[in-house]
KELO-720044 format. One record per atom (N, C-alpha, C): x, z negated, y negated. Coordinates in steps of 0.05 Angstrom, whole numbers, padded with zeros to 5 digits, always signed. Atoms other than C-alpha are relative to their C-alpha. Layout:
BEGIN
XZY/...
***
This chain:
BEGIN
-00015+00019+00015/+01455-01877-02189/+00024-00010+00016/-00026+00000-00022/+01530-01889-02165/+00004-00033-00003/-00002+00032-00001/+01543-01963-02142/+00036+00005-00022/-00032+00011+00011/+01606-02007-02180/+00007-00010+00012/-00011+00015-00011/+01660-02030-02147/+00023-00006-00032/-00014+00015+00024/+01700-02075-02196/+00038-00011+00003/-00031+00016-00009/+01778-02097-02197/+00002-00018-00024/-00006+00020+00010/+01791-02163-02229/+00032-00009+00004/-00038-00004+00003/+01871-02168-02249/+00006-00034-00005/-00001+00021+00000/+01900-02229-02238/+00022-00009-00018/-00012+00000+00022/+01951-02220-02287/-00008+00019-00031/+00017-00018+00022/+01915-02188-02353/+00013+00001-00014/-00025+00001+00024/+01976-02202-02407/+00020+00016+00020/-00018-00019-00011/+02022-02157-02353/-00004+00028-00005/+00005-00026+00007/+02014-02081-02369/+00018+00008+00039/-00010-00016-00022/+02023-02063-02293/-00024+00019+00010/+00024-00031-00002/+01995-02002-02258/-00028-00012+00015/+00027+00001-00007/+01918-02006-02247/-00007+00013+00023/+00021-00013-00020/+01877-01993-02185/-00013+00032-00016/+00005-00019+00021/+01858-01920-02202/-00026+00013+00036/+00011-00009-00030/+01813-01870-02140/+00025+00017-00003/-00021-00020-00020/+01848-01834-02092/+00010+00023-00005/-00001-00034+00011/+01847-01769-02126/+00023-00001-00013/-00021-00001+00026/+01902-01794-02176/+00023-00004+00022/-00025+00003-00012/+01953-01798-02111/+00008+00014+00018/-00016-00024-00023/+01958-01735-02077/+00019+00003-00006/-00029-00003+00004/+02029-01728-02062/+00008+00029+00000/-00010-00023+00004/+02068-01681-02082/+00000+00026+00023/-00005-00013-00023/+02084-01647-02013/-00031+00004+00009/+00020-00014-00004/+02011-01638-02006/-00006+00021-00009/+00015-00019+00023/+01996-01601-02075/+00017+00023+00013/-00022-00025-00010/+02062-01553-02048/-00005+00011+00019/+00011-00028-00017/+02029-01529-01989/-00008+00024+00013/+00015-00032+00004/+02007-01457-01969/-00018-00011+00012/+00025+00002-00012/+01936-01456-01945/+00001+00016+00024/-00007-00007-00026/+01954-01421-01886/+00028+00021+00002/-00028-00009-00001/+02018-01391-01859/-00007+00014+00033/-00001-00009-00021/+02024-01339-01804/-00027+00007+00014/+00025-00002+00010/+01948-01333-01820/-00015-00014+00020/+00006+00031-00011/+01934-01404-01787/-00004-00004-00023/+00006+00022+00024/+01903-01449-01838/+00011-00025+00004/-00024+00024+00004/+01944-01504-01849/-00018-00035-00016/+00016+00034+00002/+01917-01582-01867/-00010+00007-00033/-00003+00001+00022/+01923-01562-01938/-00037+00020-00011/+00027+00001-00005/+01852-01526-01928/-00013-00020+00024/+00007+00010-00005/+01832-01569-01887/-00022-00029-00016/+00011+00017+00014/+01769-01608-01925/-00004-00037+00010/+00002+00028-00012/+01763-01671-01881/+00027-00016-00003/-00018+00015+00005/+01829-01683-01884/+00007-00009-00034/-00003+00002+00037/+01829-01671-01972/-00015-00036-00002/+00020+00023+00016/+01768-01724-01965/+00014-00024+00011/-00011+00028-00009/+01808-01780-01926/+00028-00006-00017/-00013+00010+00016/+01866-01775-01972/-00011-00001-00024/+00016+00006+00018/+01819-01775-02033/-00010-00026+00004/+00026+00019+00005/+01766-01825-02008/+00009-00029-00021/-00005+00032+00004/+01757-01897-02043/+00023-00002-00019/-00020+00013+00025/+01811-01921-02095/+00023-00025+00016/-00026+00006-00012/+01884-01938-02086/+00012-00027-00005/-00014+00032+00022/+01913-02012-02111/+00037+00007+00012/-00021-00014+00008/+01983-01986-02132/+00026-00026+00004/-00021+00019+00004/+02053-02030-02125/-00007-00011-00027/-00011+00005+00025/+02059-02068-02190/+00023-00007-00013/-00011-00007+00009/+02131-02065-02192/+00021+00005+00012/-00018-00009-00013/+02195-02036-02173/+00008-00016+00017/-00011+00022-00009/+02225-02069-02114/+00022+00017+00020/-00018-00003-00017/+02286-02057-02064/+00007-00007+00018/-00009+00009-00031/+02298-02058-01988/+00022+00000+00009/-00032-00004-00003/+02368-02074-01973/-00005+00005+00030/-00001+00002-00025/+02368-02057-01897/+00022-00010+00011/-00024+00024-00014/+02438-02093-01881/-00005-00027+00000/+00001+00035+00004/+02416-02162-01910/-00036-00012+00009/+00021-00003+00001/+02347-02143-01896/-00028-00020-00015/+00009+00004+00013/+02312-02163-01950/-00010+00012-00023/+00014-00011+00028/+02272-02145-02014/+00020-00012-00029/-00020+00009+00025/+02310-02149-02085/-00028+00015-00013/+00023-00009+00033/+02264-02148-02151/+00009-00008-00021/-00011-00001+00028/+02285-02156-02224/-00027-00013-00013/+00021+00001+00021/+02215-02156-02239/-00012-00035-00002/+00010+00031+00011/+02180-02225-02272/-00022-00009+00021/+00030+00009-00010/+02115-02222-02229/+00017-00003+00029/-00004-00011-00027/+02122-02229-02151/-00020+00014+00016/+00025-00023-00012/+02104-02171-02110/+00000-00003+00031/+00005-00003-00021/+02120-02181-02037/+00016-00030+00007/-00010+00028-00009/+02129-02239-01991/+00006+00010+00030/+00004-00009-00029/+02143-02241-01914/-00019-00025+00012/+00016+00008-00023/+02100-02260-01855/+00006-00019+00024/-00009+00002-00022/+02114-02300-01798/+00001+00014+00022/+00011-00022-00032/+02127-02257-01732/-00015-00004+00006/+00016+00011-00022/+02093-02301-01693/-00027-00001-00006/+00022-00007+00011/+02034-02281-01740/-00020+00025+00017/+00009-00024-00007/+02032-02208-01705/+00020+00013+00019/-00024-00012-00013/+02079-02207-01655/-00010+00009+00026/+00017-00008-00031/+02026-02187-01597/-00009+00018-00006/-00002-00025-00002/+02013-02124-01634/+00020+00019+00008/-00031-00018-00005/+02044-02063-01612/+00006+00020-00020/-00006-00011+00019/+02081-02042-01665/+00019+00027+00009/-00010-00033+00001/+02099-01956-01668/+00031-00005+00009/-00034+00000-00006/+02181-01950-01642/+00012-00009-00033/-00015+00007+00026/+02205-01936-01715/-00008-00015-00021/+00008+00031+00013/+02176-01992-01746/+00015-00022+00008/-00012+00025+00003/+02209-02054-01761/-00014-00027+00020/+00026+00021-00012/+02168-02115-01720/-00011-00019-00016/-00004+00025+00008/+02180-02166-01771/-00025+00004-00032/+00031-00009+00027/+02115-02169-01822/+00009-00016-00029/-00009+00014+00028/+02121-02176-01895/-00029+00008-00015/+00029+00008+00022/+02059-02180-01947/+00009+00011-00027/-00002-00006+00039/+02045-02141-02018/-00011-00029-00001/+00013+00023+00011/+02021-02195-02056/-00014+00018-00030/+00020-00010+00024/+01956-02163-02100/-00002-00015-00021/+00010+00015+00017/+01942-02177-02160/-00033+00009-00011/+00025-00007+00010/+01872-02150-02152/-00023-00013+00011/+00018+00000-00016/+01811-02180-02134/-00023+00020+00001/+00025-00022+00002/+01756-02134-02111/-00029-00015+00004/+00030+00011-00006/+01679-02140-02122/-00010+00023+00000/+00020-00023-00006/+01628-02101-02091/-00029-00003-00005/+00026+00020+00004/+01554-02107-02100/-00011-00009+00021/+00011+00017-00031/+01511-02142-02047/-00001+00028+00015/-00004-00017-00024/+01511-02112-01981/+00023+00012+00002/-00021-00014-00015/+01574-02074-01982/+00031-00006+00002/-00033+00009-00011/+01648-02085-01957/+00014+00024-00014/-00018-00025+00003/+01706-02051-01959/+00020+00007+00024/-00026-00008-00016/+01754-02015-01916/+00024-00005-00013/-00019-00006+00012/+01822-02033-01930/+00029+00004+00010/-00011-00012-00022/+01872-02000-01897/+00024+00018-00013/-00018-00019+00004/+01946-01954-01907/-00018+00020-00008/+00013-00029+00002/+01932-01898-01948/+00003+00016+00015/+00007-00023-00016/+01909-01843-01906/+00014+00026-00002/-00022-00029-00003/+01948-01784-01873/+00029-00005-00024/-00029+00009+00009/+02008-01818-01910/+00024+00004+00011/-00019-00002-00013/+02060-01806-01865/+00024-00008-00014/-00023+00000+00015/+02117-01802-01916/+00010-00031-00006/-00017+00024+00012/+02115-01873-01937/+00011-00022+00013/-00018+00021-00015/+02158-01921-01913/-00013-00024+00007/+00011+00027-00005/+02120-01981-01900/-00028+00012+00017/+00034+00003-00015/+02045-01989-01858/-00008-00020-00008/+00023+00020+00000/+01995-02032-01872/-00020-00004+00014/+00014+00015-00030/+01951-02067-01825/-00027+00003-00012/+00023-00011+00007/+01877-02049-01835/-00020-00027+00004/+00018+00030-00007/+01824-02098-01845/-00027+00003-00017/+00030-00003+00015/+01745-02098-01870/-00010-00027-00012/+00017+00023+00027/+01723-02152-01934/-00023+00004-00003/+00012-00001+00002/+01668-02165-01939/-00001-00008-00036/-00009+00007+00036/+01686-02159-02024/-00029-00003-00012/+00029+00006+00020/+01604-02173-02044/+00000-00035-00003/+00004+00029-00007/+01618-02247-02020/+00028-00021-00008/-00017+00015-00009/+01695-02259-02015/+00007-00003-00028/-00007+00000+00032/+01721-02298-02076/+00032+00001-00006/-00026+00003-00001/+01798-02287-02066/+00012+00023-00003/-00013-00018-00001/+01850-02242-02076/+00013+00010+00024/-00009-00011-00029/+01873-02197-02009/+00022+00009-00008/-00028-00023-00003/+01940-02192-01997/+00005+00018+00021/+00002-00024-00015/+01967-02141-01957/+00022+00010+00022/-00012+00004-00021/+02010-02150-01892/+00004+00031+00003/-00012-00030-00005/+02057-02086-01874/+00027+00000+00013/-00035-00007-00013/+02119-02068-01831/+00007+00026-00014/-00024-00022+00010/+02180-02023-01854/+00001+00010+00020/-00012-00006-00024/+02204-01974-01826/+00026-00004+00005/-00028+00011-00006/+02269-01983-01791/+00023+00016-00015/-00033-00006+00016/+02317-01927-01825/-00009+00006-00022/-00003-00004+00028/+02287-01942-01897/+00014-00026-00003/-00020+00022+00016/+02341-01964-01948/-00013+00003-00034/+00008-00007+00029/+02325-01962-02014/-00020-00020-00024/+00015-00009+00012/+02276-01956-02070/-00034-00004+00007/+00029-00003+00003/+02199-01966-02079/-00011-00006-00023/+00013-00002+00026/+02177-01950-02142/-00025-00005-00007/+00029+00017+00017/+02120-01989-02189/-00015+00036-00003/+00020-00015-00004/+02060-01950-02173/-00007+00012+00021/+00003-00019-00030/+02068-01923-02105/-00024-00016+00017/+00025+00012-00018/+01999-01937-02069/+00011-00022+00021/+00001+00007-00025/+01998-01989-02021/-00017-00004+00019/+00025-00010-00024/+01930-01983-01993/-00031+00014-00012/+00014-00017+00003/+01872-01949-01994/-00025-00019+00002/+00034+00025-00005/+01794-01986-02008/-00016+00019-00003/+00023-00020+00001/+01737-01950-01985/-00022-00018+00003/+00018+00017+00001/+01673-01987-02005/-00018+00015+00024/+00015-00020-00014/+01618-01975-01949/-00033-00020+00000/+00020+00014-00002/+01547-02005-01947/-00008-00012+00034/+00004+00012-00027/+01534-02056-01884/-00031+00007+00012/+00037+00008-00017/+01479-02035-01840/+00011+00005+00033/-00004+00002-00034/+01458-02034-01770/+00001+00022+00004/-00009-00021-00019/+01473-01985-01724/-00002+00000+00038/+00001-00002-00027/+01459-01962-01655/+00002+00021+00016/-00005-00023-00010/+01477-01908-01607/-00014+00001+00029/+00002-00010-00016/+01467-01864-01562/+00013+00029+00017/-00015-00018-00013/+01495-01818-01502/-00009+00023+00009/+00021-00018-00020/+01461-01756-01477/+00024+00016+00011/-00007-00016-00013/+01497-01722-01424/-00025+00020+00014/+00021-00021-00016/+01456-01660-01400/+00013+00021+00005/-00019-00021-00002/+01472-01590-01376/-00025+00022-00014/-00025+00001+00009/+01485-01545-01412/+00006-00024-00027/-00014+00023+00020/+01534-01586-01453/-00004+00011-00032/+00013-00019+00031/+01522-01578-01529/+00029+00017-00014/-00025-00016+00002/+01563-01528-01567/-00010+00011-00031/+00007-00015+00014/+01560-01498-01630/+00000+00026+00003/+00009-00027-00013/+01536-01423-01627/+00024+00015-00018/-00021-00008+00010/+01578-01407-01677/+00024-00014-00022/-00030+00023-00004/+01639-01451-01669/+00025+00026-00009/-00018-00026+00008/+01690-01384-01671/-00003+00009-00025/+00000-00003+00034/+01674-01376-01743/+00014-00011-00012/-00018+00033+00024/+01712-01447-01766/+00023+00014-00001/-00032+00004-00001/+01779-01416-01744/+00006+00032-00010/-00011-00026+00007/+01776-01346-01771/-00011+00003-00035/-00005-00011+00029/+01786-01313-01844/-00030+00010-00004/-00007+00019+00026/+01759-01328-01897/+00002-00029+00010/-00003+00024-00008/+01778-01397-01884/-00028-00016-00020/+00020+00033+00019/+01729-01458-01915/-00028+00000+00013/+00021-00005-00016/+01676-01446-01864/-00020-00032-00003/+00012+00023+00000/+01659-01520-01862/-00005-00015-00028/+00009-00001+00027/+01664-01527-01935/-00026+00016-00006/+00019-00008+00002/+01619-01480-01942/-00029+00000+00012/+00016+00004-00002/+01572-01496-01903/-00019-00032+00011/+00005+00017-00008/+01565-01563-01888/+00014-00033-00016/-00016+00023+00016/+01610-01612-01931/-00022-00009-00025/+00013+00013+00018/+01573-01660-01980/+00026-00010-00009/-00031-00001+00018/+01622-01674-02039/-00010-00032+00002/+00004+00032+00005/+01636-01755-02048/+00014+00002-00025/-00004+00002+00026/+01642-01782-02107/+00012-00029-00014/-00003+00017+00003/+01688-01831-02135/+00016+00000-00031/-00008+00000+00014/+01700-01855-02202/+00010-00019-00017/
***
């Protein structure tokens, strides 16, 4: 039986874009891929990577907005408000990437999330994103308990001008169930190894698909 996670809209008379899963935002430049080139396999088979831009469900811009980079500021038209800024002095002892901006600004959701007891969420930049202009700062809700709406703190990068079109993901929620956990280290000799490791990287490619991937399931 598959657990519910729920989104509660804080505007319901708006027709803006809905939290949808991850599957509905593989980007373009993924789908265009070759699966391998130069008969290297390329990310585009790669399954671990498919499942981290898949996992969990996306909460989408809800509406167009514009980064002037001379006046440096956001311009919107639209009725609702979507982004606010941050104080530096909020996150100014992280170390923020070179081409990142320093100066923090906030989506402002209009989603609340509920989970059922016991489990949280990851919520975090969509995954293997590279392309998009902004980051978001990662952080775990405990959404079975919390009764508020999460907004969503993010730096620019420094040479975007432009454009960010209603619907473009801004982060990624992966529900996970809270339990304990405990580890351990074994160093011994010999060291462990798979026996047959030299299989993953040669033709037919999907070696680990095939033999070891459990499908997730989100809907």
């Amino acid at each position: 039986m598959s657990k519910k996670i729920t989104f509660y809209s804080s505007l319901p008379d708006f027709d803006i874009p809905r939290p949808q899963v991850s599957s509905k935002f593989i980007p373009p430049w993924f789908r265009k891929m070759e699966g391998a080139t130069d008969g290297i396999m390329t990310v585009k088979k790669c399954v671990p990577f498919l499942d981290a831009l898949t996992g969990g469900y996306m909460i989408p811009l809800s509406a167009e907005v514009f980064w002037d980079s001379e006046k440096k500021e956001f311009e919107s038209n639209a009725v609702i408000e979507t982004v606010s800024r941050h104080y530096p002095s909020q996150s100014e002892d992280i170390k923020i990437p070179e081409e990142y901006d320093t100066q923090p600004h906030k989506w402002l959701s209009n989603w609340h999330i509920k989970t059922p007891k016991g489990y949280s969420c990851l919520i975090t930049s969509p995954l293997n994103r590279l392309d998009l202009p902004f980051y978001c700062f990662s952080g775990i809700v405990d959404t079975d308990k919390h009764p508020m709406i999460i907004n969503l703190p993010f730096v620019l990068r420094k040479d975007f001008h432009g454009k960010i079109e209603s619907g473009t993901p801004l982060v990624q929620v992966i529900p996970f169930k809270r339990e304990a956990w405990s580890s351990s280290l074994i160093e011994e000799s010999p060291g462990h190894f798979y026996k047959d490791q030299y299989k993953t990287e040669e033709p037919p490619f999907g070696f680990y698909k095939r033999n070891f991937w459990s499908r997730k399931s989100f809907s």
